[in-house]
PASEBA-1860 file (N, C-alpha, C; in nm, 3 decimals):
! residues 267
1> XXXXXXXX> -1.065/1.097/5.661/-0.996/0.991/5.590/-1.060/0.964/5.455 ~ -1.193/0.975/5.480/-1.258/0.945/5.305/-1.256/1.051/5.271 ~ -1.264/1.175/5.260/-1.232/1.260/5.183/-1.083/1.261/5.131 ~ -0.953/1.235/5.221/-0.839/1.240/5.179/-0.799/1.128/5.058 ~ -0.896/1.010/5.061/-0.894/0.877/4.949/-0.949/0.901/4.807 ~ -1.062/0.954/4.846/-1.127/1.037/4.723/-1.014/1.158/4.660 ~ -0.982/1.192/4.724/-0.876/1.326/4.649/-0.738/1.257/4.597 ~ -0.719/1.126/4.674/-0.559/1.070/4.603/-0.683/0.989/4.469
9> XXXXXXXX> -0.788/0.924/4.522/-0.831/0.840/4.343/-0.813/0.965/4.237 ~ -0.829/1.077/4.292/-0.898/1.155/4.166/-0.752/1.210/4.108 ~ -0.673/1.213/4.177/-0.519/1.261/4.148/-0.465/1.161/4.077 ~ -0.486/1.034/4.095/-0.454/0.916/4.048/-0.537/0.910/3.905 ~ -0.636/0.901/3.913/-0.722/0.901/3.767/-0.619/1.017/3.657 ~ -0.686/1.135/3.751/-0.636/1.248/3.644/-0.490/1.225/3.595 ~ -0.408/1.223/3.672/-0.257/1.140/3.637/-0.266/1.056/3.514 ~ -0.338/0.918/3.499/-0.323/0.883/3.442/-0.404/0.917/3.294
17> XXXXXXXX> -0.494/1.035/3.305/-0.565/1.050/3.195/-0.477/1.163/3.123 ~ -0.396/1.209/3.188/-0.280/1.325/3.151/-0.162/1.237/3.044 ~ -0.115/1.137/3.136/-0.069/1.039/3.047/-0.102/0.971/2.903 ~ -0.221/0.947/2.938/-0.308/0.888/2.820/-0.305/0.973/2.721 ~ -0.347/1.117/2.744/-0.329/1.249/2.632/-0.179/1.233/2.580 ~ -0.123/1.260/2.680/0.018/1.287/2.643/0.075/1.206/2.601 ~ 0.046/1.080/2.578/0.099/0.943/2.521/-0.017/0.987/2.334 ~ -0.110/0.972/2.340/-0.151/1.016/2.193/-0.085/1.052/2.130
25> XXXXXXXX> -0.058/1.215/2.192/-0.046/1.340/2.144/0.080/1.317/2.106 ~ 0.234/1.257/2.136/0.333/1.249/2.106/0.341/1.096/2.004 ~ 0.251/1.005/1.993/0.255/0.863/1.959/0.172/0.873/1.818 ~ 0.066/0.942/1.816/-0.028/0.962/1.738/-0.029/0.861/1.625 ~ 0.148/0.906/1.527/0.181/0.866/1.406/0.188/0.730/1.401 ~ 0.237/0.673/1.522/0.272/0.531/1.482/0.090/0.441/1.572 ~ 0.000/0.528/1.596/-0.126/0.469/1.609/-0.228/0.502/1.491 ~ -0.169/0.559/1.434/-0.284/0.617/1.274/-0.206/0.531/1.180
33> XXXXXXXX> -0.074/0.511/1.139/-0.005/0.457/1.050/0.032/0.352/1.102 ~ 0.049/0.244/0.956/0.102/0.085/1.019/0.162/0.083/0.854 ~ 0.282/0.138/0.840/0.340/0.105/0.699/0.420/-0.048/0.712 ~ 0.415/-0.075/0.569/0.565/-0.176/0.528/0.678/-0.120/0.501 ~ 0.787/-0.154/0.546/0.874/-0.061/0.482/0.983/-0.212/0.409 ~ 1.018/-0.152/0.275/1.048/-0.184/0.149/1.224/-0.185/0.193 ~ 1.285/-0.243/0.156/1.462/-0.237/0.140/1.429/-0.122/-0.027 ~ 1.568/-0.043/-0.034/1.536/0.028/-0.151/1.546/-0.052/-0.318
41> XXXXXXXX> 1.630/-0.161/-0.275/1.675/-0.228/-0.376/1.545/-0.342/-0.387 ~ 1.449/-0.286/-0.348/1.323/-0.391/-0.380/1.311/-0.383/-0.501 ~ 1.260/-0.513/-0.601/1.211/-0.486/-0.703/1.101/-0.583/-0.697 ~ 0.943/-0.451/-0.745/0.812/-0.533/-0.781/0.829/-0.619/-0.871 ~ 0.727/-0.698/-0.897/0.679/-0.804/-0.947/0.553/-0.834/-0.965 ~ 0.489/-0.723/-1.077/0.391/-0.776/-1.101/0.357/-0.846/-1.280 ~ 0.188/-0.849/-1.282/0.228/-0.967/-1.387/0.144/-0.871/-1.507 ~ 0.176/-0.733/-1.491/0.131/-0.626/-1.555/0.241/-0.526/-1.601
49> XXXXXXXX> 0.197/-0.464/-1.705/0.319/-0.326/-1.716/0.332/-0.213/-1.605 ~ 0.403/-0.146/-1.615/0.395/-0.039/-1.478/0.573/0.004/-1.502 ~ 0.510/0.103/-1.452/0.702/0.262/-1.459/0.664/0.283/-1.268 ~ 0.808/0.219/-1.199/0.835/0.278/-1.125/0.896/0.403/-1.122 ~ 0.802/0.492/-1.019/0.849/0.688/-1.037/0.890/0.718/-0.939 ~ 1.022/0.791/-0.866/1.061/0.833/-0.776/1.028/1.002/-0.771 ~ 0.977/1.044/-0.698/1.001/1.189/-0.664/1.079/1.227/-0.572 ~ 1.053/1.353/-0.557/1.170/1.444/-0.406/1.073/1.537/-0.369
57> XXXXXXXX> 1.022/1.534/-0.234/0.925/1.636/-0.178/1.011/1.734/-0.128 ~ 0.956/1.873/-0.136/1.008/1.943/-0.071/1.127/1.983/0.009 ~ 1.114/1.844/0.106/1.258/1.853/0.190/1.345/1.777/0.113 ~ 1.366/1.734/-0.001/1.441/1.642/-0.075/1.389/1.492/-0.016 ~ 1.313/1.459/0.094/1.282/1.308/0.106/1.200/1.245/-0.006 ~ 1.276/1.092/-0.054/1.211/1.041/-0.181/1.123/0.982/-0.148 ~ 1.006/0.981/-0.264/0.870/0.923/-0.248/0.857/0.826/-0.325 ~ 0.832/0.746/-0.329/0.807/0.599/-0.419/0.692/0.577/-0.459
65> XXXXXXXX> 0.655/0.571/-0.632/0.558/0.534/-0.659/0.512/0.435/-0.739 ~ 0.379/0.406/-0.805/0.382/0.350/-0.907/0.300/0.380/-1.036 ~ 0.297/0.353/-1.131/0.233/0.383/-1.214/0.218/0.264/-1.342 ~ 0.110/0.186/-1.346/0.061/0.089/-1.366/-0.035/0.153/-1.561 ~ 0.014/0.071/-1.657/-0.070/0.116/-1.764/-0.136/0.011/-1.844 ~ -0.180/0.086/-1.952/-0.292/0.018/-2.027/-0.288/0.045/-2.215 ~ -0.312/0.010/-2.255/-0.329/0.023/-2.410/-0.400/0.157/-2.471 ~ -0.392/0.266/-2.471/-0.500/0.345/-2.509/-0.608/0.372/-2.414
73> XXXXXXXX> -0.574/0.436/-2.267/-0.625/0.470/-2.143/-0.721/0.526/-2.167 ~ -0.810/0.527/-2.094/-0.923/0.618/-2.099/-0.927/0.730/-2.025 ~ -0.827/0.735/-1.913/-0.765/0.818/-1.811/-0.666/0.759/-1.687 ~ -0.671/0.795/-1.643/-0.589/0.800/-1.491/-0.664/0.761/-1.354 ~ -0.674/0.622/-1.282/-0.681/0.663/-1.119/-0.624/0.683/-1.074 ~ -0.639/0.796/-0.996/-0.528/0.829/-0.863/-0.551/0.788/-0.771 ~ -0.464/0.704/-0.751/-0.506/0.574/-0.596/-0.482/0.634/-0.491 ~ -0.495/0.673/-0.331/-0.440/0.705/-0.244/-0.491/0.594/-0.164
81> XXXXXXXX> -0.384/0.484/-0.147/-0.437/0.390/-0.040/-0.460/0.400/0.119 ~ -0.477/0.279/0.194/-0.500/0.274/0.343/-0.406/0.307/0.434 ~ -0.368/0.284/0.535/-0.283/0.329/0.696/-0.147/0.187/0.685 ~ -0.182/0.103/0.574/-0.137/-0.027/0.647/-0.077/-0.045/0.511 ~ 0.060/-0.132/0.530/0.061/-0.188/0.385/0.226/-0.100/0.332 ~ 0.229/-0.167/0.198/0.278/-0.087/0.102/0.283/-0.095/-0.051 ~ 0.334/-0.069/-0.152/0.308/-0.068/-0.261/0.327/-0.223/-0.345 ~ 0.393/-0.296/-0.236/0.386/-0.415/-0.309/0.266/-0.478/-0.306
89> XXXXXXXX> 0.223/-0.474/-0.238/0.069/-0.534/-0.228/-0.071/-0.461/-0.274 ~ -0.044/-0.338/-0.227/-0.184/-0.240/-0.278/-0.176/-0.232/-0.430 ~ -0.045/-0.277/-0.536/-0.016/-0.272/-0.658/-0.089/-0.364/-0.712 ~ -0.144/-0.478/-0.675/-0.201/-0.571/-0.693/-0.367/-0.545/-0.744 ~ -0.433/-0.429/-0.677/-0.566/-0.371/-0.694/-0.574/-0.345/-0.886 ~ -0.482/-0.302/-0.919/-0.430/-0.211/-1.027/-0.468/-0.257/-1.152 ~ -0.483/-0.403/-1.145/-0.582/-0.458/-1.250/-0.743/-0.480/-1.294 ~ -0.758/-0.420/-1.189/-0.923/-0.370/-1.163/-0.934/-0.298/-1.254
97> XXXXXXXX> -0.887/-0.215/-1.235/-0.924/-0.043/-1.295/-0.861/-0.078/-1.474 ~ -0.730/-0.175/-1.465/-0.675/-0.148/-1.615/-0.766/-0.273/-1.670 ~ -0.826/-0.340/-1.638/-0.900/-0.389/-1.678/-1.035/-0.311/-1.784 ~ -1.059/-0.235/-1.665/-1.168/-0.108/-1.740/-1.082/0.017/-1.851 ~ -1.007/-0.016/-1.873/-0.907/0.100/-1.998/-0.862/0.218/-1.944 ~ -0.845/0.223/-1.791/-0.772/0.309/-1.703/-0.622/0.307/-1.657 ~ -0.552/0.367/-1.662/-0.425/0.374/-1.610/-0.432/0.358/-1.455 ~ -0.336/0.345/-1.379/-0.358/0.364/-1.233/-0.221/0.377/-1.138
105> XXXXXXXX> -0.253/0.479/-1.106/-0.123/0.565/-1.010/-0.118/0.531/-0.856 ~ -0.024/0.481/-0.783/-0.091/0.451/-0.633/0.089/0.523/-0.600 ~ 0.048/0.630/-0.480/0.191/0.664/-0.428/0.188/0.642/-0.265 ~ 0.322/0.573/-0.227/0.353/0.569/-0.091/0.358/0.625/-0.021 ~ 0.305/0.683/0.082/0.335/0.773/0.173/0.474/0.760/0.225 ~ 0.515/0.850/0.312/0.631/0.840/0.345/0.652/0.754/0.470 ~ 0.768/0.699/0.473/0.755/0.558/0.572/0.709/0.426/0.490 ~ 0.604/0.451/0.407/0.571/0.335/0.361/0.655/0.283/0.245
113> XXXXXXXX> 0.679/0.135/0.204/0.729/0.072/0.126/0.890/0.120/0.115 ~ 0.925/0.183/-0.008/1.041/0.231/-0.034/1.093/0.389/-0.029 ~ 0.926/0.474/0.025/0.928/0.583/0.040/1.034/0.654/0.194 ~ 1.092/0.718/0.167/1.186/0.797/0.310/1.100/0.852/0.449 ~ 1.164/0.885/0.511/1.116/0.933/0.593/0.965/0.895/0.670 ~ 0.870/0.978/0.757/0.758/0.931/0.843/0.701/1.083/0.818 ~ 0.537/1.042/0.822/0.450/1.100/0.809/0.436/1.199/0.974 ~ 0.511/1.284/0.930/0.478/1.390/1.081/0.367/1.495/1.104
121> XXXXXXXX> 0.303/1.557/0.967/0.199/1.638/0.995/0.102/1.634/0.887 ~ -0.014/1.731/0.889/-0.077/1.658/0.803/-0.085/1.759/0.698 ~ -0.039/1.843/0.713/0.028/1.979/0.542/0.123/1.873/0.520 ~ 0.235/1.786/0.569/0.338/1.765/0.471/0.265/1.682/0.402 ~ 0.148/1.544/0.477/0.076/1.429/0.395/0.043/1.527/0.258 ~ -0.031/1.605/0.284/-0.135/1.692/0.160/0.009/1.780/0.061 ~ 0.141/1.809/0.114/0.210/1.859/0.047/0.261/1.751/-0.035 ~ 0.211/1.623/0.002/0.352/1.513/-0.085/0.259/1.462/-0.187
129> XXXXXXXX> 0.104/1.480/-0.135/0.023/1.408/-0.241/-0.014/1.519/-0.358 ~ -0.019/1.665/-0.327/-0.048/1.748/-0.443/0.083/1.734/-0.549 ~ 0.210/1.717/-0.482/0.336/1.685/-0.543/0.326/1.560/-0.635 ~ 0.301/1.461/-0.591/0.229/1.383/-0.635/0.116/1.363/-0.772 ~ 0.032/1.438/-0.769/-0.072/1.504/-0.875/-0.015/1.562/-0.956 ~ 0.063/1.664/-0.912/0.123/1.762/-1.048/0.200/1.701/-1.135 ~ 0.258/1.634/-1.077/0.323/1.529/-1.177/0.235/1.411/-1.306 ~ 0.138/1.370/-1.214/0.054/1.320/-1.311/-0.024/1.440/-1.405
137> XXXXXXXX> -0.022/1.513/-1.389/-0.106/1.626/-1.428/-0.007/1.672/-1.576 ~ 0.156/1.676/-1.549/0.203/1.652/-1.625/0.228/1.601/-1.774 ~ 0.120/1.401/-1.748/0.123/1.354/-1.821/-0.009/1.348/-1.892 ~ -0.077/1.329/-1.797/-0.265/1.353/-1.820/-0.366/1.507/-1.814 ~ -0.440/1.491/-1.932/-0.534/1.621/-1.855/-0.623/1.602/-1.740 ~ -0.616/1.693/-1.651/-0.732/1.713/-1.533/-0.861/1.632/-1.580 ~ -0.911/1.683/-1.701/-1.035/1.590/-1.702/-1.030/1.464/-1.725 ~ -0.911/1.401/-1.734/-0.924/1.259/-1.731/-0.871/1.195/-1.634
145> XXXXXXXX> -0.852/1.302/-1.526/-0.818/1.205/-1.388/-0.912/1.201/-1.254 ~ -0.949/1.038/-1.254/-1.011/1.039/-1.133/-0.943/1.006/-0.988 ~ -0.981/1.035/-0.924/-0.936/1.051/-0.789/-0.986/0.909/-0.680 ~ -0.935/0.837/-0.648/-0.981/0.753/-0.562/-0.903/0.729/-0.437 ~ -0.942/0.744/-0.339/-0.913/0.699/-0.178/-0.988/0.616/-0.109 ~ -0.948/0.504/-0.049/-0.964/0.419/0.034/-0.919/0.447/0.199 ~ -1.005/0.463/0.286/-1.025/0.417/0.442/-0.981/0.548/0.419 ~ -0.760/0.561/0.520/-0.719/0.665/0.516/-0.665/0.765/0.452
153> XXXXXXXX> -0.670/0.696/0.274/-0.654/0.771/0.206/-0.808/0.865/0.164 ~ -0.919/0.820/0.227/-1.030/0.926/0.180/-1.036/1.059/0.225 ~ -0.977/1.088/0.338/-0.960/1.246/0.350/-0.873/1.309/0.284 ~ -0.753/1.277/0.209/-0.666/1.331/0.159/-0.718/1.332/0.017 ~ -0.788/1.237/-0.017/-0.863/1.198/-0.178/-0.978/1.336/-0.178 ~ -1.021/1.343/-0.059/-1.144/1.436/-0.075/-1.043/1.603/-0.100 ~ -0.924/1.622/-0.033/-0.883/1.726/0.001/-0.823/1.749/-0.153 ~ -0.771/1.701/-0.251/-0.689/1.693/-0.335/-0.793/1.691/-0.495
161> XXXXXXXX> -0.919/1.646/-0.404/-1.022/1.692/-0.550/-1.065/1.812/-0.519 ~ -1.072/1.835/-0.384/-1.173/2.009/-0.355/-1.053/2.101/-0.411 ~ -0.911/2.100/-0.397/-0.818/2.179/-0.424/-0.758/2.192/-0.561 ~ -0.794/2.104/-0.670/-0.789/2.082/-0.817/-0.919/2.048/-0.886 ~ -0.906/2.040/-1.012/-1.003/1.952/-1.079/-0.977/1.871/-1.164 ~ -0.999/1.733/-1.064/-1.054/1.587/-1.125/-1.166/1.623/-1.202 ~ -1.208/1.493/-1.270/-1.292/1.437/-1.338/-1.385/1.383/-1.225 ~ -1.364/1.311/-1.160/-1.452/1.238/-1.065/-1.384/1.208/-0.905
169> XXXXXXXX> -1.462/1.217/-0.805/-1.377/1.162/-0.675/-1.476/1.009/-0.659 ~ -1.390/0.923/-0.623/-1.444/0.803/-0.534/-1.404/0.799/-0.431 ~ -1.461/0.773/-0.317/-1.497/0.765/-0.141/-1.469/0.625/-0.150 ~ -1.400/0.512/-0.098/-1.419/0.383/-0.031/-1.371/0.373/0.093 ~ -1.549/0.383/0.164/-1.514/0.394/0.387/-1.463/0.505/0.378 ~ -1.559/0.616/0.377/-1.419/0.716/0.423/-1.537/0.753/0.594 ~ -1.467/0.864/0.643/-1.446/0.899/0.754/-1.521/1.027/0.732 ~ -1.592/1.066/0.852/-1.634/1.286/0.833/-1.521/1.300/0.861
177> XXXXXXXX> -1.475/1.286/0.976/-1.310/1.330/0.989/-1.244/1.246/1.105 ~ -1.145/1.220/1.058/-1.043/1.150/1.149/-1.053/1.123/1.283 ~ -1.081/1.302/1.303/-1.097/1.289/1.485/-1.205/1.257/1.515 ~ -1.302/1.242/1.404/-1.475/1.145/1.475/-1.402/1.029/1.463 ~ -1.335/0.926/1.354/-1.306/0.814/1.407/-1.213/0.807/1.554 ~ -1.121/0.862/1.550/-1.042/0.825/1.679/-1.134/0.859/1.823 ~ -1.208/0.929/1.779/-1.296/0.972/1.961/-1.427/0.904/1.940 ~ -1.471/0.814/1.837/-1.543/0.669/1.811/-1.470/0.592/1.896
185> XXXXXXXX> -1.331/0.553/1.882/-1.274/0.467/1.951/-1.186/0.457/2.087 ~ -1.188/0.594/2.130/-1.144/0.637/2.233/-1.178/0.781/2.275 ~ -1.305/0.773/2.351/-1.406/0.896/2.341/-1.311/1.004/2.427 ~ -1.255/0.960/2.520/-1.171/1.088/2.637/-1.094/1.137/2.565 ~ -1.040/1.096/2.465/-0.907/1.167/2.382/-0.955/1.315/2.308 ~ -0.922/1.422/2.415/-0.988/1.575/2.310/-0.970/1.592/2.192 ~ -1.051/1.646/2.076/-1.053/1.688/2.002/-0.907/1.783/1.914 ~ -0.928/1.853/2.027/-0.783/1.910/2.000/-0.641/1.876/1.974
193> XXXXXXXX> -0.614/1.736/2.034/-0.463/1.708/2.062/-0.489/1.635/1.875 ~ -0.584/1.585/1.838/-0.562/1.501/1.697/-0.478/1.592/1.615 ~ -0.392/1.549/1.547/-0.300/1.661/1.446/-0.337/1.635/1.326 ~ -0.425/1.521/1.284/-0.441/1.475/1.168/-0.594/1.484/1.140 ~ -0.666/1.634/1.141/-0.817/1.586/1.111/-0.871/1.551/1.055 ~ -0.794/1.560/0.872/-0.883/1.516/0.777/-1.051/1.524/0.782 ~ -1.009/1.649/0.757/-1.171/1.695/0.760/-1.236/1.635/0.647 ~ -1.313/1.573/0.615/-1.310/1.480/0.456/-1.471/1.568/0.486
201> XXXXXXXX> -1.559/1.562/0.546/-1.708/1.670/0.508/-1.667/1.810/0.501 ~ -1.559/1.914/0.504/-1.543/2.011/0.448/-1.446/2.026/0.339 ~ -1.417/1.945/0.316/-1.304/1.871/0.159/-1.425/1.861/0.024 ~ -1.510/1.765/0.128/-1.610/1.674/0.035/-1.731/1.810/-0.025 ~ -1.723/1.881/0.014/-1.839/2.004/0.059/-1.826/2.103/-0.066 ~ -1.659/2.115/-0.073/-1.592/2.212/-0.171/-1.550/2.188/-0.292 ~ -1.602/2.031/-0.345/-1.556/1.951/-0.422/-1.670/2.027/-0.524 ~ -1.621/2.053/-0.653/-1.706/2.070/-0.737/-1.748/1.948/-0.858
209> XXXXXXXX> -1.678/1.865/-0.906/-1.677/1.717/-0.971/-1.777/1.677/-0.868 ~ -1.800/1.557/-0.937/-1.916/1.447/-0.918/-1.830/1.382/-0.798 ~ -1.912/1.331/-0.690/-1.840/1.264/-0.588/-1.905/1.156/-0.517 ~ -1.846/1.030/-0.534/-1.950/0.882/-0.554/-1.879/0.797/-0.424 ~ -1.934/0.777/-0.326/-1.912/0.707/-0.213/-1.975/0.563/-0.171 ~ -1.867/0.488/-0.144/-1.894/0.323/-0.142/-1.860/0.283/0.009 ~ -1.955/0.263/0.062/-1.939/0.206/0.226/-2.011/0.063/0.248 ~ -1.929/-0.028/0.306/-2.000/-0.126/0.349/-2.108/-0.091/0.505
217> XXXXXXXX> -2.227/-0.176/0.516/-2.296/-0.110/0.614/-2.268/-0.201/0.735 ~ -2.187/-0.290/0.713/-2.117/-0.387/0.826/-1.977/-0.286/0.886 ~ -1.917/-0.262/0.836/-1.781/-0.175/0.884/-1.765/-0.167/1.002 ~ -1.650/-0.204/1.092/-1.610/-0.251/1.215/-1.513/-0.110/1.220 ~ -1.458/-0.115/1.122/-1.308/-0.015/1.139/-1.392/0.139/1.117 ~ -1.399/0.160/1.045/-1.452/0.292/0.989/-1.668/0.272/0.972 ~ -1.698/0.308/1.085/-1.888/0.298/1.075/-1.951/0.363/1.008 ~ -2.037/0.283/0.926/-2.140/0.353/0.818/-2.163/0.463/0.852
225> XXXXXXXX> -2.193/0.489/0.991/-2.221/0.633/1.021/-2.175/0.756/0.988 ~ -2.012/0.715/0.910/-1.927/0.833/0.867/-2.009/0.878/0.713 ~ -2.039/0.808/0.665/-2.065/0.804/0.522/-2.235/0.875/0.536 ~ -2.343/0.846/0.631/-2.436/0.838/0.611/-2.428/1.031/0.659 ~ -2.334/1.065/0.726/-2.315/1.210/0.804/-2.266/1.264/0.624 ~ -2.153/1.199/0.597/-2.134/1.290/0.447/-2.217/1.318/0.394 ~ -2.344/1.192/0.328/-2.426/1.303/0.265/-2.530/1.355/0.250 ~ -2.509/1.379/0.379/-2.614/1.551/0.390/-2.535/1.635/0.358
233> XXXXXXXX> -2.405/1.689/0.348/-2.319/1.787/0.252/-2.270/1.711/0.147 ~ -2.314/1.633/0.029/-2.330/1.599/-0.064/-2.373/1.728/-0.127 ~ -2.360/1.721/-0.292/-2.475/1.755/-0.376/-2.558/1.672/-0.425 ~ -2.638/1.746/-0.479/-2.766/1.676/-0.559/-2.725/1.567/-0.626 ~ -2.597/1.567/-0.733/-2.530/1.489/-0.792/-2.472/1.371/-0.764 ~ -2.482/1.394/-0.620/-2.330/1.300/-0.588/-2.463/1.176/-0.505 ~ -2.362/1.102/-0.462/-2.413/0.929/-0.442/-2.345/0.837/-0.353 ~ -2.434/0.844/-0.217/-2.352/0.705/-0.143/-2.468/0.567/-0.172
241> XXXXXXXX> -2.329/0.460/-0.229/-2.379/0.380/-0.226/-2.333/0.259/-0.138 ~ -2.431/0.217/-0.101/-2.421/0.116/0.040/-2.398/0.020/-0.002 ~ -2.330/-0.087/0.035/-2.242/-0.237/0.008/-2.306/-0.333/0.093 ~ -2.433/-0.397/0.074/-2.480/-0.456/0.221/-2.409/-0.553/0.237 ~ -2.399/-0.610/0.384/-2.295/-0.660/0.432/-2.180/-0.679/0.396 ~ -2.128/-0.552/0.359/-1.976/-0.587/0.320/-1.910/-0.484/0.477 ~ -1.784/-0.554/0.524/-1.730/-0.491/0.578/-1.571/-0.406/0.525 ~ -1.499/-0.414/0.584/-1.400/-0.266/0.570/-1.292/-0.306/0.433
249> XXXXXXXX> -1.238/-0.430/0.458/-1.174/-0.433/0.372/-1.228/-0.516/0.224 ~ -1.295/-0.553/0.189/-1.300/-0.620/0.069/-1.377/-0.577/-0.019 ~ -1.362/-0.437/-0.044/-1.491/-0.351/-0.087/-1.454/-0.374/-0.228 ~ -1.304/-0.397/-0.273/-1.278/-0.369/-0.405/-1.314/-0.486/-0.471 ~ -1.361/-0.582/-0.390/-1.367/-0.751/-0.446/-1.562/-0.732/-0.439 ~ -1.615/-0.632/-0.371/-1.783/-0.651/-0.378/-1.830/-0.620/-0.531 ~ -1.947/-0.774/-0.564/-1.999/-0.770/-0.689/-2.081/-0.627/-0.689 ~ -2.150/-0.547/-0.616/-2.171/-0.443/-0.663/-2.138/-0.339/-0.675
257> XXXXXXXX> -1.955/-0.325/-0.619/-1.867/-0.253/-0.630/-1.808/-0.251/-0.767 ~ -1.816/-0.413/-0.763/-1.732/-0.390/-0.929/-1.831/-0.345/-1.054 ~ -1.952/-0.416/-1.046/-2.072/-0.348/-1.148/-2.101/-0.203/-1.154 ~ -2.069/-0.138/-1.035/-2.106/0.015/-0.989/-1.995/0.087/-1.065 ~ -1.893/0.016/-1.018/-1.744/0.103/-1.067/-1.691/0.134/-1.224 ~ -1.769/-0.023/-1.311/-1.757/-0.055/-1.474/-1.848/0.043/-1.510 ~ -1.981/0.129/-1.442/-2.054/0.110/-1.466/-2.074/0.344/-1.476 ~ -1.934/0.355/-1.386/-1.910/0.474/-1.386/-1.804/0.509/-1.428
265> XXX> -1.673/0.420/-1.488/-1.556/0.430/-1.546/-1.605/0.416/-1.737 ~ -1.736/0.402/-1.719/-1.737/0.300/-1.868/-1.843/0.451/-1.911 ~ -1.874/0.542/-1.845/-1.918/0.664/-1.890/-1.803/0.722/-2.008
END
């Protein structure tokens, strides 16, 4: 009899850990992503200049962006924001940077804000954001565009400087890779089923530009530990700098974020 109880728990466990995979593995998108989504007839409102830009990826789905300016730029950020949100609000950052005589580009992923469609794999993410680039690339030279990603935009920020050349990459919280955060937070979930690895330490590795990383050492969402693993595949050049007690989100509001940032935009 106890052997036959032991063999239904373990049928029972495994059952439900089959589930658990198989619930990821098909759910993934809507547990990595938390977009806003925009009516199309939205119109921003901010208290700055800015050219709303529509593109067409590949499959013809439109991408929504923005592009935020300045008087005689000194260059271009290329924003790739967080998991959450959409362009009405992350548009708001945009005076940071034009403050410092930078232009600043932030594009929606898909799903998010006024952008079409949902983020299904992670070539189309990296196909919509190089789409994305070339276009700015268009207007700006390479050497005057820096690259910046926040949380889940830092693996795609890292992937998009190793595969062109920026001027500079900025790191804020990023991740070694995706699937260390998600099996941080749910260790049974294999390696394998993640579709989204964002490898950001073999992105970050191949990056030839200068590459400057800002982590708070409080971070709940994304743990210092990701940042402190990057750089040891750093170069010589490159620089994490630690935010003491700052946690995940208010990195862009930390006084030595903003002194650090004037302080490498003003090169």
């Amino acid at each position: 009899m106890m052997k036959k109880a032991v063999i239904r728990i373990f049928v029972v466990l495994l059952s439900l850990y089959i589930f658990l995979c198989g619930f990821f593995y098909f759910f993934q998108e809507k547990l990595i992503f938390y977009p806003t989504k925009l009516d199309n007839n939205y119109i921003f409102r901010f208290k700055q200049d800015f050219e709303e830009i529509y593109l067409k990826a590949q499959d013809g789905t439109p991408l929504n962006s923005l592009l935020f300016k300045t008087e005689n730029p000194k260059g271009l950020i290329f924003y790739l924001h967080g998991n959450a949100g959409a362009l009405d609000s992350w548009g708001h950052l945009a005076s940071v940077y034009t403050d410092l005589g930078y232009d600043v580009y932030f594009l929606d992923y898909r799903g998010f804000g006024k952008s079409g469609g949902e983020v299904d794999s992670q070539n189309q993410l990296f196909s919509d954001i190089q789409l994305a680039y070339n276009e700015m690339k268009k207007r700006y030279d390479e050497d005057q565009i820096i690259v910046l990603g926040f949380s889940i935009g830092t693996g795609p920020a890292a992937k998009i400087a190793a595969t062109n050349n920026p001027h500079l990459l900025i790191l804020q919280a990023p991740y070694y890779s995706l699937t260390n955060v998600i099996q941080d937070i749910c260790p049974v979930i294999p390696g394998f089923l993640v579709k989204y690895n964002l490898e950001t330490c073999k992105y970050v590795s191949e990056c030839k530009m200068p590459v400057v990383i800002f982590h708070g050492n409080k971070d709940k969402v994304i743990n210092y530990n990701n940042s402190m693993r990057l750089k040891a595949v750093l170069k010589k050049s490159d620089s994490l700098i630690t935010l003491e007690n700052e946690e995940h989100n208010n990195i862009t509001d930390n006084e030595v974020y903003r002194r650090e940032i004037k302080r490498l935009l003003d090169k």
